[in-house]
C-alpha positions as CSV (number, residue, x, y, z in Angstrom):
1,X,5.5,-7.8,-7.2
2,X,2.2,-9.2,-6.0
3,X,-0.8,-7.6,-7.5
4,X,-3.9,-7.0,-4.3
5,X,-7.6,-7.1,-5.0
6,X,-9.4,-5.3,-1.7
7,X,-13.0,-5.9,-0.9
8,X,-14.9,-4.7,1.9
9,X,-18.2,-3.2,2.6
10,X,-19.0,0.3,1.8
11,X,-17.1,2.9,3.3
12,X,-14.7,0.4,5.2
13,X,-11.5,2.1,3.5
14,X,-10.9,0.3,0.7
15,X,-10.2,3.6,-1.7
16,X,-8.2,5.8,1.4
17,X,-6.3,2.4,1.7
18,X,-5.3,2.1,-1.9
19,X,-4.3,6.4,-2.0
20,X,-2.6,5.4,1.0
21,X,-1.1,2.4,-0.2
22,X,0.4,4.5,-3.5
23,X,1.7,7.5,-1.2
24,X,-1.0,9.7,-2.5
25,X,-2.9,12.4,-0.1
26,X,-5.9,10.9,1.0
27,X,-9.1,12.9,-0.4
28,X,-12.5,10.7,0.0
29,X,-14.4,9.4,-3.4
30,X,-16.8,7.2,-3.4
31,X,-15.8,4.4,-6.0
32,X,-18.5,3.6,-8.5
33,X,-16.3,1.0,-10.4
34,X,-13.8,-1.3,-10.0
35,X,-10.7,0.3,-10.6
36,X,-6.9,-0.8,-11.5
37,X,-3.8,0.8,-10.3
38,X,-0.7,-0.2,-10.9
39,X,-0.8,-3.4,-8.5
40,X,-3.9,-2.5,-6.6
41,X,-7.6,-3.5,-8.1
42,X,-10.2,-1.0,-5.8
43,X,-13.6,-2.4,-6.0
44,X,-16.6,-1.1,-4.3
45,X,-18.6,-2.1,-1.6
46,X,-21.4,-2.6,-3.2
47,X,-19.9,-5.4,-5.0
48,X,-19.3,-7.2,-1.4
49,X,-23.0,-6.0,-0.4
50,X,-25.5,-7.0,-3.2
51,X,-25.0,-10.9,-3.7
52,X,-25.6,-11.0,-7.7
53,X,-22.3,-8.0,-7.8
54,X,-20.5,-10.8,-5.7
55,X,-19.9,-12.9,-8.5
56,X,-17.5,-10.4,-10.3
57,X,-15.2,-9.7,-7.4
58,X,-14.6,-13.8,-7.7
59,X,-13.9,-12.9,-11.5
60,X,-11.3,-10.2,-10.6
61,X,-10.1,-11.9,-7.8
62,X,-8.1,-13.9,-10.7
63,X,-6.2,-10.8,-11.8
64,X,-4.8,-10.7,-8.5
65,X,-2.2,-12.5,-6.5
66,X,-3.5,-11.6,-3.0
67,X,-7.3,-11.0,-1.9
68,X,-7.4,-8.6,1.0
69,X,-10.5,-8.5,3.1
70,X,-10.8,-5.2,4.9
71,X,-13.3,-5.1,8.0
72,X,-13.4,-1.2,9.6
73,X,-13.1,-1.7,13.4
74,X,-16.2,0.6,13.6
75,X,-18.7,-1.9,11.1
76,X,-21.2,-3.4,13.9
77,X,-21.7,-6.5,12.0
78,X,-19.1,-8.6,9.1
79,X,-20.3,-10.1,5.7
80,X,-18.0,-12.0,5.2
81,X,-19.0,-16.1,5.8
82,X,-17.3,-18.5,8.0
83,X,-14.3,-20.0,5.9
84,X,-15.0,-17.9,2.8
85,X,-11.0,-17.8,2.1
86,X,-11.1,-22.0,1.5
87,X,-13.1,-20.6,-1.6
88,X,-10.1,-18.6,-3.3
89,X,-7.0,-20.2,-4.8
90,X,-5.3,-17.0,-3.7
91,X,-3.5,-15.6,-0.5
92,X,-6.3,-14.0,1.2
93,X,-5.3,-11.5,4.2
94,X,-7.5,-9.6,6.5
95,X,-6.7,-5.8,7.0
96,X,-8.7,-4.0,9.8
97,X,-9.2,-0.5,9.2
98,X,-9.8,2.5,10.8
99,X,-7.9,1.8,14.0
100,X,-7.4,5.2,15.3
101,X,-11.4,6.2,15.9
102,X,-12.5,6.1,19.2
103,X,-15.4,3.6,18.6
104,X,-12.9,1.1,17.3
105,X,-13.5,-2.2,17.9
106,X,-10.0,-4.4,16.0
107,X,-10.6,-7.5,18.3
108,X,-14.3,-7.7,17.2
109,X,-12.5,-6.7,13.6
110,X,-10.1,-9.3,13.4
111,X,-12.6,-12.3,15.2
112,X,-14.5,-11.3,12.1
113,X,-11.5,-12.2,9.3
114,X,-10.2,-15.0,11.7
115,X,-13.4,-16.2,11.9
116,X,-13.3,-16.3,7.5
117,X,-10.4,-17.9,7.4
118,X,-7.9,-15.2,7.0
119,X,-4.7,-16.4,9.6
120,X,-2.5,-13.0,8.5
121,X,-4.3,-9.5,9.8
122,X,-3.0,-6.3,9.2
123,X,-3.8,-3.0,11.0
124,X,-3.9,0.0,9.4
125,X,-5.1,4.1,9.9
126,X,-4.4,4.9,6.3
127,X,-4.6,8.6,6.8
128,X,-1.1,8.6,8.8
129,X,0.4,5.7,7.6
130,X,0.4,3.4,10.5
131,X,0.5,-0.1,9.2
132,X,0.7,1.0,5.6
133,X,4.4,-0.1,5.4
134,X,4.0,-3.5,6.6
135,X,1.1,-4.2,3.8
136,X,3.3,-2.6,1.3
137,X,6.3,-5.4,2.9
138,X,4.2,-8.4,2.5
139,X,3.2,-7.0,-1.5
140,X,6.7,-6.5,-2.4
141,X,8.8,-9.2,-4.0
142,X,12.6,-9.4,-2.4
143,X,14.5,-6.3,-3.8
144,X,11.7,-4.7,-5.7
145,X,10.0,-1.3,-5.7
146,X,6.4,-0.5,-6.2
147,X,6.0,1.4,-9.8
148,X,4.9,4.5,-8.0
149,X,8.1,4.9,-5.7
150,X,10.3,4.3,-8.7
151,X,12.6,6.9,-9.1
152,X,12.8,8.1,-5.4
153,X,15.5,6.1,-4.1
């Protein structure tokens, strides 16, 4: 199974994404660290906002098999470079967030992570699941099973 390193500004879903990811209820916390579950690292924004933090999500990024760069359709600006993803020796997919909110803008969103180099984009609202399953598809090697739905077949 493919272990995911998400990055993203602050507050663009990275930690609702990962509870969602794992099946867990979604409960906002701020993350103050990078953290490791199972097969998702959660790091926080400020990592991805303060260029001298930058240099340990390219560390981590090697623990990982697939970068994901999350953009909320709500940010009004990206920081992510043009053809940052040439830089990783990694699959690196885009994943807009926040889809459901009523000042969404995913074609702004996904411009942004096309515009890095990212060529698949997933779509998510991570508080009802909607595009949770297909990230959870593209992580999953043929006939296996996350560790946390183990059990539940």
């Amino acid at each position: 199974m493919k272990k995911i390193i998400l990055m993203g500004r602050s507050e663009a879903g990275k930690t609702t994404l990962t509870q969602a990811l794992r099946g867990e209820k979604i409960t906002y916390k701020k993350t103050q660290y990078i953290n490791h579950y199972d097969v998702i690292i959660d790091t926080p924004g400020e990592y991805l906002q303060t260029g001298k933090l930058g240099r340990a999500l390219a560390l981590y990024s090697y623990e990982a098999d697939v970068v994901g760069l999350l953009a909320s359709s709500t940010e009004p600006f990206s920081l992510y470079p043009p053809n940052i993803t040439c830089m990783v020796n990694r699959d690196v997919i885009g994943i807009v967030t926040k889809i459901d909110k009523e000042d969404a803008d995913t074609e702004l969103a996904t411009r942004w992570l096309q515009n890095a180099g990212c060529k698949t984009i997933f779509y998510v609202n991570s508080k009802t699941g909607e595009g949770v399953s297909d990230i959870l598809e593209y992580l999953r090697e043929p006939g296996e099973v996350m560790p946390w739905e183990e059990g539940t077949n």
